[in-house]
Backbone as JSON, one array per atom type, in Angstrom:
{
  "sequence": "XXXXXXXXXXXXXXXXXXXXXXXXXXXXXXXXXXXXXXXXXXXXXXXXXXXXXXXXXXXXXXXXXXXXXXXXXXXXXXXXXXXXXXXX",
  "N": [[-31.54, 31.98, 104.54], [-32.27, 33.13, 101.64], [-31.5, 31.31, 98.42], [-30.92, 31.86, 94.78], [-33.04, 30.08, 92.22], [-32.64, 27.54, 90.02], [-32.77, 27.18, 86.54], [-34.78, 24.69, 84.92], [-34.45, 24.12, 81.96], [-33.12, 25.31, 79.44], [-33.4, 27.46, 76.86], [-31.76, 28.39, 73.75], [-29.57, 30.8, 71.48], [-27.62, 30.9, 69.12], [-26.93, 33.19, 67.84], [-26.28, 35.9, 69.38], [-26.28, 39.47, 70.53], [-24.29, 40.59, 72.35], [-22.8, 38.5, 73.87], [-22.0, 35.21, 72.16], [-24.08, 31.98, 71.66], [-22.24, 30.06, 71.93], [-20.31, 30.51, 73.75], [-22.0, 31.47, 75.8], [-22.91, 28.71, 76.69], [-20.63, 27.62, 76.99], [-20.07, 28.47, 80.0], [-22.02, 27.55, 81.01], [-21.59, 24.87, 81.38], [-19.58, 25.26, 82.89], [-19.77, 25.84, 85.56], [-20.84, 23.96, 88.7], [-23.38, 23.9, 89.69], [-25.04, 24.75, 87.02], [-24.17, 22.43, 85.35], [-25.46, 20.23, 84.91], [-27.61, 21.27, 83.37], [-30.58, 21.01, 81.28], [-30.19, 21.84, 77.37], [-31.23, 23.4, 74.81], [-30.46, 24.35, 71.75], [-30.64, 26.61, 69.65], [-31.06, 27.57, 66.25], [-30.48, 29.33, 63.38], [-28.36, 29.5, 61.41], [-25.76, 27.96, 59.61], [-23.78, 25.66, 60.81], [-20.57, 24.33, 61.52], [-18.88, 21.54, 61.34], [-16.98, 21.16, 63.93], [-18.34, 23.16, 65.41], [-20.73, 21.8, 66.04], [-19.54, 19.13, 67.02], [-18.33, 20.82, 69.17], [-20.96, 21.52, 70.82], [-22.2, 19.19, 71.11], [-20.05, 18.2, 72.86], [-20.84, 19.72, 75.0], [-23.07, 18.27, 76.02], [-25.5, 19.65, 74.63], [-28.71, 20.05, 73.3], [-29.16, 19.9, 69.2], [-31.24, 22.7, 67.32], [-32.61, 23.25, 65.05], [-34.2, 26.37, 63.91], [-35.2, 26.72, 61.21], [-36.27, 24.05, 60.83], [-37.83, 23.24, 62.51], [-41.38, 23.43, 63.87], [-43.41, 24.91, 66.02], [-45.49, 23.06, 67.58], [-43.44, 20.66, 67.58], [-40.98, 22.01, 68.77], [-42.17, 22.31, 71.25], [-42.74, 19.62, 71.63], [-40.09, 18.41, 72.07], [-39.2, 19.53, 74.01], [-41.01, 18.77, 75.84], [-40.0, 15.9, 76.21], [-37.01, 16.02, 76.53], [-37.32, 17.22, 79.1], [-38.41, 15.16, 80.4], [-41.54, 14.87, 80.19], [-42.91, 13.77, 79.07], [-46.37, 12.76, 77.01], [-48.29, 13.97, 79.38], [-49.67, 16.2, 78.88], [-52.35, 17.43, 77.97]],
  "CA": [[-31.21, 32.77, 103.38], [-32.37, 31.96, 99.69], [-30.73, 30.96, 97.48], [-31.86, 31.66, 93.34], [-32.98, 28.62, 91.71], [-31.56, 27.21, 88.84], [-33.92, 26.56, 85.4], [-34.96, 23.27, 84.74], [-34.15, 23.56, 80.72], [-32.58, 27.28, 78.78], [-33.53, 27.48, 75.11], [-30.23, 29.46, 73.69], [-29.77, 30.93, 70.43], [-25.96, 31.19, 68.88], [-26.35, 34.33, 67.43], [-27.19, 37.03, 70.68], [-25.89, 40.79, 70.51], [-23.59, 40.86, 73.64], [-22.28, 37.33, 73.62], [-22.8, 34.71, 71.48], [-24.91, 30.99, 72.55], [-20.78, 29.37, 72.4], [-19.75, 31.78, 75.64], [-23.07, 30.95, 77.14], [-22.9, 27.22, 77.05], [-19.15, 26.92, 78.39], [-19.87, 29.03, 81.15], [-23.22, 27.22, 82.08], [-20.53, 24.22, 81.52], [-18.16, 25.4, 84.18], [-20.25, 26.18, 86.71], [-21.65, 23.19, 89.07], [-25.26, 24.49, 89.42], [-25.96, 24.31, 85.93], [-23.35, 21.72, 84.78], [-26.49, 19.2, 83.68], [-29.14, 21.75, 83.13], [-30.96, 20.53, 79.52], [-30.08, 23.0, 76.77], [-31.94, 23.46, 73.67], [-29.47, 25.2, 71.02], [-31.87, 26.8, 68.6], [-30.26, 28.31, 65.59], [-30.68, 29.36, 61.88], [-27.01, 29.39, 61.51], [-24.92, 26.77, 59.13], [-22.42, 25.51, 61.71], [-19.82, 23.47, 61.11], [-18.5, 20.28, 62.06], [-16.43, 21.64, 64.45], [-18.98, 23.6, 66.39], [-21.72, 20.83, 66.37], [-19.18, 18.91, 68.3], [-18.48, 21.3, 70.58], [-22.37, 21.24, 71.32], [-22.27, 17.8, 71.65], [-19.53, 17.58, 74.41], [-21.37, 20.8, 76.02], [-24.57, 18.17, 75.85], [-26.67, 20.55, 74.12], [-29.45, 19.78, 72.04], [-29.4, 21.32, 68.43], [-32.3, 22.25, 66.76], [-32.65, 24.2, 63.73], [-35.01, 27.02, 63.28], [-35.84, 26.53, 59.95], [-36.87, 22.82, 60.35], [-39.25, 22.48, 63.67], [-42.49, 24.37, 64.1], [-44.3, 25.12, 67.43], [-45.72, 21.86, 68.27], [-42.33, 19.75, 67.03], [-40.46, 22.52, 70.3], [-43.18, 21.48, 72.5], [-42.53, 17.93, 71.59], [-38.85, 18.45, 72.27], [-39.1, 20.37, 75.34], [-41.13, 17.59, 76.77], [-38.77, 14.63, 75.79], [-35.98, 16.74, 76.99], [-37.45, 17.09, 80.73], [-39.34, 14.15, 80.3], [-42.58, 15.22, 80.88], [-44.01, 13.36, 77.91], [-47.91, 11.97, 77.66], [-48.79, 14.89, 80.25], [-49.95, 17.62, 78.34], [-54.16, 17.23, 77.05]],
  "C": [[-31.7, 32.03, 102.14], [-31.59, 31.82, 98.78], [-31.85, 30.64, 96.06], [-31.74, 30.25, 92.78], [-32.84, 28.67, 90.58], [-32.74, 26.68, 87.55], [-33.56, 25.16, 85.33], [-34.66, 23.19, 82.92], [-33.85, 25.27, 80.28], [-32.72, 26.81, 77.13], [-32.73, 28.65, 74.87], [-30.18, 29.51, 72.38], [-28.04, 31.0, 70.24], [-25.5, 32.2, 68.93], [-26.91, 35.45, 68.62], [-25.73, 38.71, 70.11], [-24.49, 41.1, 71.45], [-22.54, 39.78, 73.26], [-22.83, 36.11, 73.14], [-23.26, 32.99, 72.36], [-23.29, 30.39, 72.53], [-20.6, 29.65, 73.6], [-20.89, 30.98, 76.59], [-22.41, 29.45, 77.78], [-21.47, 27.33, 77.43], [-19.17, 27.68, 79.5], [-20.75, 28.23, 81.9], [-22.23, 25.96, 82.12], [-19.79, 23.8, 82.66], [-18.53, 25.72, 85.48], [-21.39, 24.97, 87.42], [-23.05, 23.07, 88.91], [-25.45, 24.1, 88.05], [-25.08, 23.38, 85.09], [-24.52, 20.65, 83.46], [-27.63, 19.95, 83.35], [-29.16, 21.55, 81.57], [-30.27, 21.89, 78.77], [-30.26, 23.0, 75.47], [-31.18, 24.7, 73.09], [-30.39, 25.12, 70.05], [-31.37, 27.85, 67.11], [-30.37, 28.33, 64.08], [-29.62, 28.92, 60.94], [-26.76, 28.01, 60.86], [-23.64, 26.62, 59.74], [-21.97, 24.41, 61.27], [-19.63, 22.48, 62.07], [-18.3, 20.33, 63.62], [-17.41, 21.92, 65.8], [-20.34, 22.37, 66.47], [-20.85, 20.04, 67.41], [-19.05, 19.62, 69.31], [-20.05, 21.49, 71.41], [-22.77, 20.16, 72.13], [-21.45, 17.67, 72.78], [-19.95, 18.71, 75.37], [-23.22, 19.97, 76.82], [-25.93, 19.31, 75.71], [-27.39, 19.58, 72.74], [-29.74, 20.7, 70.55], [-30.79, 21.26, 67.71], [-32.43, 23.45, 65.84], [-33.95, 24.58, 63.49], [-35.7, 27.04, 62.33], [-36.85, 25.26, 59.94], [-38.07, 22.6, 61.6], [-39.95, 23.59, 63.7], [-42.5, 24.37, 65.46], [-44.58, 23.46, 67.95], [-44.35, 20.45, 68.16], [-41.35, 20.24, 68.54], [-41.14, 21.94, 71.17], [-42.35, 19.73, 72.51], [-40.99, 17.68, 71.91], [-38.19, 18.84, 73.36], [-39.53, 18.99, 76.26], [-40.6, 16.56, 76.58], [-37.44, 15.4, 77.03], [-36.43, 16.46, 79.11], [-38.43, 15.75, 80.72], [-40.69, 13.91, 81.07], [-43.54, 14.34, 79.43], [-45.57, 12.43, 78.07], [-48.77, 13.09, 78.54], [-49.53, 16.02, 79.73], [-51.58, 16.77, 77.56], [-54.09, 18.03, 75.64]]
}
């Protein structure tokens, strides 16, 4: 039988339509399978104290929309899975 496989890193936004990136991350949290999967918290959003820690003990990475371009994600993605040096 197969069994679905599990991402190697989830780029998550705060603000989503349904439920917001908080909900996500304590569920991916609570559930073995993705307990350590990376998680790139990507967000325009002025969060508070408050919720930056809770990021932090969810180990999420935050990263603010406004401040990284395209190649700065790249560069963050590969750190993150540590694929760095690899890319031509």
């Amino acid at each position: 039988m197969h069994s679905p496989s599990v991402a190697c890193l989830l780029i998550l936004d705060l603000l989503m339509p349904q439920v917001d990136g908080f909900e996500v991350l304590r569920q991916l949290r609570s559930d073995r399978k993705t307990l350590t999967l990376p998680v790139l918290v990507m967000t325009g959003a002025e969060l508070t104290l408050a919720e930056k820690a809770y990021l932090k003990r969810g180990l999420a990475t935050l990263v603010s929309k406004q401040s990284v371009g395209m190649e700065d994600l790249i560069q963050i993605v590969e750190q993150t899975l540590g694929v760095v040096g690899r890319r031509e």
